[in-house]
C-alpha positions as CSV (number, residue, x, y, z in Angstrom):
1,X,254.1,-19.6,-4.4
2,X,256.1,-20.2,-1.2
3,X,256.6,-16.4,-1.1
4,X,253.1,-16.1,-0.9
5,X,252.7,-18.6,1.7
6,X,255.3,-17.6,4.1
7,X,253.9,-13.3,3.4
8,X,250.5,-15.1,4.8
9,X,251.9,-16.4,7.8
10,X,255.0,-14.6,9.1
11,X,252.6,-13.8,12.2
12,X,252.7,-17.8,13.3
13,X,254.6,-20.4,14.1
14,X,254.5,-22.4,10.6
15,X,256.4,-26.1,9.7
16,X,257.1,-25.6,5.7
17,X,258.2,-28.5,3.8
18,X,259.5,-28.1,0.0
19,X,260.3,-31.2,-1.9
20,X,262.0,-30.8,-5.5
21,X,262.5,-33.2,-8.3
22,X,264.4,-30.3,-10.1
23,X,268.1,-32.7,-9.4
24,X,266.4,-35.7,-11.5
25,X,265.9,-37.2,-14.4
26,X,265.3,-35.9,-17.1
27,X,268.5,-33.7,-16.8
28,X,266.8,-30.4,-18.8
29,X,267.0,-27.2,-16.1
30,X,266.4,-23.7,-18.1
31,X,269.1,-21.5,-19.6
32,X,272.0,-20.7,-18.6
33,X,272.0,-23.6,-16.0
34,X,271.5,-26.7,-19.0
35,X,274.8,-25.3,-20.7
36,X,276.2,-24.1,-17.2
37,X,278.8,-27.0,-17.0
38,X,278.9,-27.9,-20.3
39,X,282.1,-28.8,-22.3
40,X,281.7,-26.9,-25.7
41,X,282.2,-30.0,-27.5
42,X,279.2,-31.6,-25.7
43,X,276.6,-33.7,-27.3
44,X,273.4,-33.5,-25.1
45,X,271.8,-30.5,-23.9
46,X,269.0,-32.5,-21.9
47,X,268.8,-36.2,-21.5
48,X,266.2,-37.9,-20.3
49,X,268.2,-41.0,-18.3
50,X,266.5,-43.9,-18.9
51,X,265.0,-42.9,-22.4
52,X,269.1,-41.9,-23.0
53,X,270.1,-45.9,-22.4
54,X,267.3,-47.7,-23.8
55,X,265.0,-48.5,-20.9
56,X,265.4,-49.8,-17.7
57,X,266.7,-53.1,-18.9
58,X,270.2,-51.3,-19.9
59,X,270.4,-50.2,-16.6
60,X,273.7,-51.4,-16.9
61,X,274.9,-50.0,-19.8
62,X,278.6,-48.5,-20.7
63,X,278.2,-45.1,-22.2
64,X,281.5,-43.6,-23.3
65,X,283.3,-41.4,-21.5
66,X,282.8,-38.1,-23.2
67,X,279.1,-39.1,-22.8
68,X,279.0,-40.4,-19.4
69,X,280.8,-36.9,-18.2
70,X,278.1,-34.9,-20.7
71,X,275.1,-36.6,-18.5
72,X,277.0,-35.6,-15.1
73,X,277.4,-32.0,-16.1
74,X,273.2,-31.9,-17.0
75,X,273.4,-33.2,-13.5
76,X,274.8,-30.6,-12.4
77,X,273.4,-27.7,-13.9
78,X,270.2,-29.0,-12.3
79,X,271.7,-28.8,-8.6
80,X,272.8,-25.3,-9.5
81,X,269.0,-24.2,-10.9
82,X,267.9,-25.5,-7.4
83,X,270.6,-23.7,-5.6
84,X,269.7,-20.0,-7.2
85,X,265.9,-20.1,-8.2
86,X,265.3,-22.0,-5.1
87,X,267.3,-22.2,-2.0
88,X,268.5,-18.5,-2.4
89,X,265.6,-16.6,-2.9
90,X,263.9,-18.5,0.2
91,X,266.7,-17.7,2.5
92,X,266.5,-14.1,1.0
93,X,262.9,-13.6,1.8
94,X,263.2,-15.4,5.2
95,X,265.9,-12.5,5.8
96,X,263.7,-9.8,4.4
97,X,261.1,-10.7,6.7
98,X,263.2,-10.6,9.9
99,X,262.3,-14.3,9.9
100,X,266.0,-16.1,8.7
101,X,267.7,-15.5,12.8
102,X,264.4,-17.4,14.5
103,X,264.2,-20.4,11.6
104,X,265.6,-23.8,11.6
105,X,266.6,-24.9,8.1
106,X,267.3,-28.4,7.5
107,X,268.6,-29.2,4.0
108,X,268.5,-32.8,3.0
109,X,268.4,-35.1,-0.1
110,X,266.9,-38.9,0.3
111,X,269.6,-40.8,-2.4
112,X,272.3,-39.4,-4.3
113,X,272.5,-40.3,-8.2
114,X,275.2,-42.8,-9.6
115,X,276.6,-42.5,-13.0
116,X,278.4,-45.8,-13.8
117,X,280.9,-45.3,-10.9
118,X,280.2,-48.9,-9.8
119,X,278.7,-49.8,-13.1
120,X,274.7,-48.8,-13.0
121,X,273.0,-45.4,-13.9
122,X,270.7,-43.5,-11.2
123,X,269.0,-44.7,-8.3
124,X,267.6,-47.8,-6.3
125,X,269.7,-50.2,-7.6
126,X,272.8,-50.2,-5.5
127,X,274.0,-49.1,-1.5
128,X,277.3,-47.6,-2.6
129,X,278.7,-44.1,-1.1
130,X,277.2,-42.4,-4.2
131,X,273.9,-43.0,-3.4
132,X,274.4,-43.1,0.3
133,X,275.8,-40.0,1.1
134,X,274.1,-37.0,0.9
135,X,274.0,-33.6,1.9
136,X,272.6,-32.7,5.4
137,X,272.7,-29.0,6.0
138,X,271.2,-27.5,9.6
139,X,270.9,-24.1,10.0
140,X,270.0,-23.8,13.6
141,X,267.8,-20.4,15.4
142,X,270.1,-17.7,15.9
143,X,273.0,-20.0,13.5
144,X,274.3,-21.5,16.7
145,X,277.2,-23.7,15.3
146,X,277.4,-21.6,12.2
147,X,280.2,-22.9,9.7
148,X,280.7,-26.1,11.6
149,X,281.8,-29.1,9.3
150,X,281.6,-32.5,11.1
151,X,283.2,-35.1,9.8
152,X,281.2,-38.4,12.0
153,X,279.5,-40.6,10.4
154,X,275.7,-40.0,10.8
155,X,271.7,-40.8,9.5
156,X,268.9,-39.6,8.7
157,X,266.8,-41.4,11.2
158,X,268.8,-38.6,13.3
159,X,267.0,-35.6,11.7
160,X,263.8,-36.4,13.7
161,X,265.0,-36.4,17.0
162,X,267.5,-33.6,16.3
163,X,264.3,-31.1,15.6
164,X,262.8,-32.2,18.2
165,X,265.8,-31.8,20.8
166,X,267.0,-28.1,19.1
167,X,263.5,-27.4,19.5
168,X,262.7,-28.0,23.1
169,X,260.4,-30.8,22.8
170,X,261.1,-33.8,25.8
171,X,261.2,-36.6,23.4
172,X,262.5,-39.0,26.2
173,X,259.5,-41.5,26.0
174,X,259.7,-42.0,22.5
175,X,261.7,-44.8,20.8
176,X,263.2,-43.3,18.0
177,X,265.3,-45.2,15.7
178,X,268.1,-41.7,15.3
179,X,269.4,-39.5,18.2
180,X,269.8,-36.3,18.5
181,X,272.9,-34.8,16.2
182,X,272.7,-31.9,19.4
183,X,276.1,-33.7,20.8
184,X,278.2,-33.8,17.6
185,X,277.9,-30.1,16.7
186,X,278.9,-29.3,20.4
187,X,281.8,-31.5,19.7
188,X,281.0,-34.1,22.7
189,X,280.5,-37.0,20.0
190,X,283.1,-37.7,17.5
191,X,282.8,-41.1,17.0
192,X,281.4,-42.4,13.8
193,X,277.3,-43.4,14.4
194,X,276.5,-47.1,12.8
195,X,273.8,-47.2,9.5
196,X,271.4,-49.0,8.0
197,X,270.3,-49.3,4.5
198,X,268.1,-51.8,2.4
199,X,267.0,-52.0,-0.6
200,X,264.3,-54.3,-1.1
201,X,264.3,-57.3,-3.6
202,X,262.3,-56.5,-6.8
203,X,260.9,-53.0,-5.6
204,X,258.7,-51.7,-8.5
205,X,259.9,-54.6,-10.9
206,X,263.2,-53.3,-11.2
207,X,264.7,-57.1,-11.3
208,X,267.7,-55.8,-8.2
209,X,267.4,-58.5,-5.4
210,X,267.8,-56.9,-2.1
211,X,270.8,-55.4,-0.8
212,X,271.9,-54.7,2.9
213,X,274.6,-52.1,3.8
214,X,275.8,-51.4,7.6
215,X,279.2,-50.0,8.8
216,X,281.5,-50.3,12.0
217,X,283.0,-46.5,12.1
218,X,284.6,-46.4,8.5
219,X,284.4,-49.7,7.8
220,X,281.1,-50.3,5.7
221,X,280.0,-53.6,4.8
222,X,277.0,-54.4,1.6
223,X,275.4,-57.8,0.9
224,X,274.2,-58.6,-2.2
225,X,271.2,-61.0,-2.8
226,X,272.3,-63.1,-5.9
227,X,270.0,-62.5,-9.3
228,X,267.8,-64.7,-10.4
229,X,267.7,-65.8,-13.9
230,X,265.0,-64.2,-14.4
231,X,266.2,-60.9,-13.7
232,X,269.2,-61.5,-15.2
233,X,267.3,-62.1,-18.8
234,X,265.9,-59.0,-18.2
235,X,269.3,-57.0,-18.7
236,X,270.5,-56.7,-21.9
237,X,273.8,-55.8,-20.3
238,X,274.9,-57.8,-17.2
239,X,275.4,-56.6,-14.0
240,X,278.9,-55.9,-12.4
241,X,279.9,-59.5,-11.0
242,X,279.9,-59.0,-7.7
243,X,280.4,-61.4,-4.7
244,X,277.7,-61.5,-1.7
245,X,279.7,-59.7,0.9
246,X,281.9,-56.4,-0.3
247,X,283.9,-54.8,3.0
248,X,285.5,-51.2,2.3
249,X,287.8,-49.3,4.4
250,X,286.5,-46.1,3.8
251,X,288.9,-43.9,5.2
252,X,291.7,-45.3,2.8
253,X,288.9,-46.8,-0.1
254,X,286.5,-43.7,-0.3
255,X,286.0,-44.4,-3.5
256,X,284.8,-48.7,-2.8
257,X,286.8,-49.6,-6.0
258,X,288.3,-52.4,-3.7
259,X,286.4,-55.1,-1.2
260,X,288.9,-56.6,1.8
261,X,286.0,-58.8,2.6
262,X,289.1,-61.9,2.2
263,X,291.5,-60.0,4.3
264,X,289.3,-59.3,7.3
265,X,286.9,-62.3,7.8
266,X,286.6,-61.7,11.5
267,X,285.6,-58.1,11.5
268,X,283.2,-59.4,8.8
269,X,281.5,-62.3,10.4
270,X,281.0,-59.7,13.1
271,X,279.1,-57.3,11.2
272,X,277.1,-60.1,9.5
273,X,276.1,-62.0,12.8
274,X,274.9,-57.9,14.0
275,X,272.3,-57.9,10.5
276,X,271.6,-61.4,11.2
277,X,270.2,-60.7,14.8
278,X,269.1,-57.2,13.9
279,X,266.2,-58.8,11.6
280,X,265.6,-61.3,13.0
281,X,264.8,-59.3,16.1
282,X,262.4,-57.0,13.5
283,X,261.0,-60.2,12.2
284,X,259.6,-60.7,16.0
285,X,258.5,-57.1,16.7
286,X,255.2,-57.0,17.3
287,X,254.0,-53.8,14.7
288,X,250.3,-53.1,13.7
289,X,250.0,-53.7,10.2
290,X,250.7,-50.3,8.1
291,X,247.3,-48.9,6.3
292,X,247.8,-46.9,3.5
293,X,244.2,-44.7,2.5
294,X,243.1,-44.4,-1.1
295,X,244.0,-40.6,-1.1
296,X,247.6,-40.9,0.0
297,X,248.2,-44.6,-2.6
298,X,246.7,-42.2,-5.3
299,X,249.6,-39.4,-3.8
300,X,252.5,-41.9,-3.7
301,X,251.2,-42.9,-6.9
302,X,251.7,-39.5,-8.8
303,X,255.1,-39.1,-7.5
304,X,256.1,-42.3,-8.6
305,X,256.9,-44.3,-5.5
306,X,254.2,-46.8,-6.3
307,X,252.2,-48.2,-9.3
């Protein structure tokens, strides 16, 4: 167990890394957290998302209401399992061990989970806030900052570099894609950072063409390859029409339930001439062709990333 683990080296320095399907589908944590959040008049006590709809072709699916909110809830209760049996009794042992004041924690999830909120179900389909935005918890040595809650804009790619500044490490040569979140939690930064997402077109045979999403401070812009009729016969139920540039104004839209991509066409050609050069600089990058080894395509393989 990670109990175990840590016991064995609480004399050493030690890197520990804990990864957790526990918030995915199938939604079907243990008792008391399956029936946790629960309305009493609920249908489901598990659901397994994809088996729930029909397959991945009714990825687009309506559900009801009454059942859409019954799959959140599972959702949910799964977070909470993760919170108590995991994330509590680690920090708890790390504290019994005099270890908890010398450790940096980072908390982090790598997608967040949409439930028809732009009209899909889970993951890997879409580059809307419910999939981008996810928690990003640092609990630094000796809880420097503690209870700080800043509200910039950042990325993930900053989570390397921030490690590496918080823990000493002259990272000055290298050219990371992040920087350091060291100047935000001391308040010197306020400014929102710029991000990138793709998603690639066809990943894993889903039939979703690639999608780009970027912003300018709270202005975030997503392009949308257009489907193919071949993925379109795919879907039993059609994707959400949708045209191939969407511009939300976060701070008043946080919810990107309407695009102003017609009311701002400058601010938009701007951010589409910065993706434009962006790959086609990558496209000339000179990069040694990525090697994946049997033992680690057989690794990716079990967890599902490839097939």
């Amino acid at each position: 167990s990670v109990s175990e683990w840590i016991d064995r080296h609480v004399e050493r320095r030690f890197f520990l890394f804990l990864h957790t399907y526990q918030p995915h589908s199938p939604y079907a944590s243990p008792l008391p957290y399956k029936v946790m959040y629960l309305d009493d008049d609920s249908q489901f006590g598990h659901a397994d998302l994809f088996k729930h709809l029909g397959g991945k072709e009714n990825l687009y699916r309506p559900l009801p209401e009454a059942e859409r909110q019954n799959l959140i809830d599972l959702y949910d209760g799964e977070i909470r399992y993760v919170d108590d049996r995991l994330l509590a009794p680690l920090v708890a042992r790390l504290k019994a061990l005099d270890l908890y004041d010398r450790t940096l924690i980072v908390f982090l999830s790598d997608h967040g989970e949409e439930f028809f909120e732009h009209g899909s179900w889970g993951h890997g389909q879409s580059l809307y806030d419910e999939l981008l935005k996810v928690p990003l918890v640092l609990k630094l040595p000796g809880s420097e900052f503690g209870g700080m809650v800043p509200q910039t804009i950042v990325s993930l790619v900053d989570v390397l570099p921030t490690l590496m500044d918080v823990m000493g490490w002259d990272s000055s040569d290298r050219d990371w894609d992040g920087r350091s979140l060291v100047p935000v939690l001391q308040g010197k930064e306020k400014e929102d950072r710029m991000f990138l997402a793709d998603i690639g077109s066809n990943v894993l045979r889903s039939h979703v063409p690639q999608k780009i999403a970027t912003n300018r401070g709270r202005i975030k812009m997503i392009l949308n390859e257009a489907y193919s009729v071949e993925d379109l016969e795919f879907f039993r139920f059609q994707p959400p029409s949708l045209g191939p540039v969407e511009l939300f104004d976060l701070a008043a839209d946080p919810g990107e339930q309407g695009s102003i991509a017609d009311t701002r066409p400058s601010l938009a050609n701007d951010i589409l001439r910065w993706i434009n050069d962006f790959y086609a600089r990558a496209r000339k990058a000179e990069t040694q062709k990525a090697r994946i080894d049997q033992s680690v395509r057989d690794q990716l393989k079990a967890l599902g990333y490839i097939r």
